[in-house]
C-alpha positions, 0 to 999 in steps of 0.5 A: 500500500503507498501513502498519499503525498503531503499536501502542499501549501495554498501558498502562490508560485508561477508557473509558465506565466501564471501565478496560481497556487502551489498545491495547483501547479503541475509540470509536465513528466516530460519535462526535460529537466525532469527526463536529464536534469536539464534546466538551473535555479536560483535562489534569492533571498529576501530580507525585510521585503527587499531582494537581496543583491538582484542583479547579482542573482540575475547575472549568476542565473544568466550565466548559468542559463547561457551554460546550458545554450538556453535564453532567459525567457524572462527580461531582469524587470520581469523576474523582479516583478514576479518575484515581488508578486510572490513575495507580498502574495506568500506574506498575505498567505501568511498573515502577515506584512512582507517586510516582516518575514524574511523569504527565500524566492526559488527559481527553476528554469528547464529546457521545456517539454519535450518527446525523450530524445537526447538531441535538443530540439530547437526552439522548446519554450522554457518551462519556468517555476518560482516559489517562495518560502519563509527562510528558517534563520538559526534560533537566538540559542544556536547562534548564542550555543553554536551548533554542531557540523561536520566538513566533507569533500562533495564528491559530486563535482567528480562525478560530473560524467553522469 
């Protein structure tokens, strides 16, 4: 017997040019950055309302776009204007004022949909998701007590081939 999936949030994200409800959004299992990974995100963080370094996230996610050969679907004042839709619309789910809590805006672009094929087809739109959540700082005791960590070589990098 399998279990029910968790029920997500009614808390708003985007999703190929709509602002709908997390719990609503659904992308295609041929997606292609489900089939190959295929596709970057970004996150940016927010504190009191406010983007943190912008243009900076931008700049990362345009180079990591062109790294994968696909066009930001989106201009610069566009990703702003979503993000702040995403921002005041996930402090309103919250009751609250969106300088009062401190998000985290995940951005995920894949190459689209399409037939599972490793060519690229050419000309594929973006699919294009945006979320938001509460960012989750250490308590008052962490920061005051430290907390314990351990360091360790990510052996992912060498294994880049697969």
């Amino acid at each position: 017997m399998t279990s029910s999936p968790p029920l997500l949030p009614d808390t708003p994200c985007y999703l190929n040019g709509e602002i709908t409800a997390l719990r609503d959004a659904k992308i295609s299992v041929m997606d292609r950055g489900f089939i190959f990974g295929d596709g970057v995100y970004e996150v940016v963080p927010v504190y009191g309302g406010k983007p943190f370094r912008f243009a900076q996230h931008m700049a990362r996610l345009d180079r990591s776009l062109a790294e994968l050969r696909i066009a930001n679907p989106l201009t610069h004042d566009k990703w702003r204007w979503i993000v702040m839709q995403l921002v005041d619309g996930y402090a309103l789910s919250q009751h609250s004022a969106p300088e009062k809590i401190d998000q985290l805006v995940y951005i995920q672009i894949t190459r689209g949909v399409a037939l599972r094929d490793h060519v690229m087809p050419p000309d594929l739109a973006p699919t294009v998701f945006v979320m938001t959540s509460t960012m989750k700082p250490p308590t008052p005791e962490q920061r005051a007590g430290g907390v314990a960590c351990v360091t360790a070589d990510d052996f992912r990098w060498s294994k880049a081939h697969i």
